[in-house]
C-alpha positions as CSV (number, residue, x, y, z in Angstrom):
1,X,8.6,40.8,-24.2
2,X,8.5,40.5,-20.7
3,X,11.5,38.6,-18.4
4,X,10.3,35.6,-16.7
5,X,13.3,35.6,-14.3
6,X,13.0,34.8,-10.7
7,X,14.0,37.4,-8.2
8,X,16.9,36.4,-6.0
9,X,15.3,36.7,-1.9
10,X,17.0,39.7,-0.5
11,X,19.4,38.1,2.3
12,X,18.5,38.7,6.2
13,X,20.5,40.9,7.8
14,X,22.8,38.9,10.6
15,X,20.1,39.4,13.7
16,X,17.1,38.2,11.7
17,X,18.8,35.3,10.3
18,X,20.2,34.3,13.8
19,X,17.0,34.5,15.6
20,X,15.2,32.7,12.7
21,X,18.1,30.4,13.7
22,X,17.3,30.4,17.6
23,X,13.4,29.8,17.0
24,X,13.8,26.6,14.7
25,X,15.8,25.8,16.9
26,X,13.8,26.3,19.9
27,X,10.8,24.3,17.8
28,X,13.0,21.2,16.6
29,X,13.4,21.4,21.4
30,X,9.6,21.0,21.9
31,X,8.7,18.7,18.8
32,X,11.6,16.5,19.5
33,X,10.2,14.9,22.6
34,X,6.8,15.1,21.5
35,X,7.4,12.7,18.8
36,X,9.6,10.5,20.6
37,X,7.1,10.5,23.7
38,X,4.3,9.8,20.9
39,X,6.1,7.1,19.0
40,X,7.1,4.7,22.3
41,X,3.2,5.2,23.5
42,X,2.5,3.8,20.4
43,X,5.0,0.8,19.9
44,X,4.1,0.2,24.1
45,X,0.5,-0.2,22.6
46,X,1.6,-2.9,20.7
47,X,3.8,-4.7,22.4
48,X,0.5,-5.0,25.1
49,X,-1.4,-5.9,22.0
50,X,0.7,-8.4,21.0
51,X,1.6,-9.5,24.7
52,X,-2.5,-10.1,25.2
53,X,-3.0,-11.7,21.9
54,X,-0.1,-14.2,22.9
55,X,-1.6,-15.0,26.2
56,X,-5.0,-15.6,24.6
57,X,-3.4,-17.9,21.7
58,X,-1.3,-20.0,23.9
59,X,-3.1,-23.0,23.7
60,X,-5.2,-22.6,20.8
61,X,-6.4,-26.4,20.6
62,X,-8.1,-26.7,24.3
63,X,-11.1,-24.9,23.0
64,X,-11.0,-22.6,25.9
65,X,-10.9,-18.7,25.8
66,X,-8.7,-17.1,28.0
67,X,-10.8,-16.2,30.9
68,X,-12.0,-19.7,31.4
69,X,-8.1,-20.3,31.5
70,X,-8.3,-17.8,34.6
71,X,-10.6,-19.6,36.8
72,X,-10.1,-21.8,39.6
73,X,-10.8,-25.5,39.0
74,X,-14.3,-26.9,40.3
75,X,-13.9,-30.0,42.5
């Protein structure tokens, strides 16, 4: 019969674990603002979305679209 144990990792010595350390680190530093740069592009996206659908559904009973709205009055 064969033992169907796991094998324990063998521990990093002190350097290695503090530079694995230093270069999660260093990645959670350069994700970080990626994501949060990323995530307000995206809610900015739809706030305008939402901004311009409001504009065009202000008066939705007029029958007019919203770059009719825009023009100057004929006399």
């Amino acid at each position: 019969m064969t033992d169907h144990t796991e094998k324990e990792p063998l521990p990093m010595s002190q350097s290695a674990a503090a530079r694995d350390e230093k270069g999660r680190r260093k990645a959670m530093l350069i994700r970080a603002p990626i994501y949060i740069a990323g995530t307000h592009l995206f809610a900015g996206f739809v706030i305008l979305l939402l901004f311009l659908d409001g504009r065009r559904l202000s008066q939705p009973w007029s029958g007019t679209t919203s770059w009719e709205m825009t023009l100057p009055a004929e006399s």
